[in-house]
N, C-alpha and C positions, 0 to 999 in steps of 0.2 A: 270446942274452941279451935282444935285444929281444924277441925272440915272447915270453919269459918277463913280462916285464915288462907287455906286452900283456895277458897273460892276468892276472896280478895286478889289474892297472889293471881287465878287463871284469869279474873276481872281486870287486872293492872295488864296484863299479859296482851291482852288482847284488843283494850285502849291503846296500848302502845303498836299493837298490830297495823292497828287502823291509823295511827298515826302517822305509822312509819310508811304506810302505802299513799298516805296523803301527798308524805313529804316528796314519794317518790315520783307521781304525779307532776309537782310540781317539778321537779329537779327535770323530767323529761321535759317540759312547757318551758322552763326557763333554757335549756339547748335548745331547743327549737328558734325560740327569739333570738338565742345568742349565733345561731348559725346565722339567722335572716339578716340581724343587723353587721357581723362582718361582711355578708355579700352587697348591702348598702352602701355600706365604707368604701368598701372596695371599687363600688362604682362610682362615688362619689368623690375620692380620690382619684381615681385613671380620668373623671371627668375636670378634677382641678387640673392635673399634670398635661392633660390636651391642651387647655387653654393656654396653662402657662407656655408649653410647647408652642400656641400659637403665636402667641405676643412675641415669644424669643426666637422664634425663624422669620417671624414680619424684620423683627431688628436685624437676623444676622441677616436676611437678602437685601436691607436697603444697606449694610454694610459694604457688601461685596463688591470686589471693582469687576469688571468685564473681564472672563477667564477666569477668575479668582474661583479656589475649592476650598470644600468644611468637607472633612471625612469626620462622621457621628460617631461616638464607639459606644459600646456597652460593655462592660467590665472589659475594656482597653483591647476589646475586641470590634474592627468596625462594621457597620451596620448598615451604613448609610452615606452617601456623597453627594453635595450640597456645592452644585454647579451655577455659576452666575453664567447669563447671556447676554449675548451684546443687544441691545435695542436696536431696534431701525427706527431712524431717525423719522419724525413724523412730520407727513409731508404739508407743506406751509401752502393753507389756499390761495390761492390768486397768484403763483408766480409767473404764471402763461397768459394770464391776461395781453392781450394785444398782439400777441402772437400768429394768430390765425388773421388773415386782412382779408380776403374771397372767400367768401363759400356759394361757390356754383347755384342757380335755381332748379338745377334738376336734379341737388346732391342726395334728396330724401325720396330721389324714383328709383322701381325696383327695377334691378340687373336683367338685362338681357337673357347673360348665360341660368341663371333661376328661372327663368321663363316656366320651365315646365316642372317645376317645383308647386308655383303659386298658384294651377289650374286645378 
């Protein structure tokens, strides 16, 4: 009855052996996916925060007046300086219209002094 009991007892032992290497198995598979899905997140978030980024520096440059600065900070350390420019004002077609009254008929003959360029 003991030897029996024995053998149940190295029998339970060693189901549990196998069990407990299963579990470990998976415990290694399950870090594995948990590493993979934080580096997901993680890009997946830096990719929300970019955008968001994008939207809110479209806003704050159409804010800004001419001259005007955004110093960025990162823990109230700054990072970054966010300068507006002045535009140049964009030139309006046709305001020289009629301007020009002659143009010569030998305006589109080549120069003398080129002469010895053009040979």
């Amino acid at each position: 009855m003991k030897l029996i009991r024995k053998l149940r007892s190295i029998l339970h032992d060693k189901s549990l052996d196998k069990e407990l290497d299963s579990l470990r198995e998976q415990q290694a598979e399950l870090l594995a996916f948990d590493k993979k899905l934080r580096h997901y997140v993680t890009i997946c978030i830096s990719l929300a925060l970019v955008n968001k980024a994008q939207v809110n520096l479209a806003e704050l440059v159409s804010n800004l007046a001419p001259g005007e600065e955004v110093v960025i900070t990162d823990n109230q350390q700054p990072v970054a300086r966010l300068v507006s420019v002045k535009r140049k004002a964009q030139r309006k077609l046709g305001t020289m219209r009629g301007s020009i009254t002659y143009i010569a008929p030998d305006s589109d003959a080549p120069l003398d002094d080129f002469q010895e360029y053009t040979q």
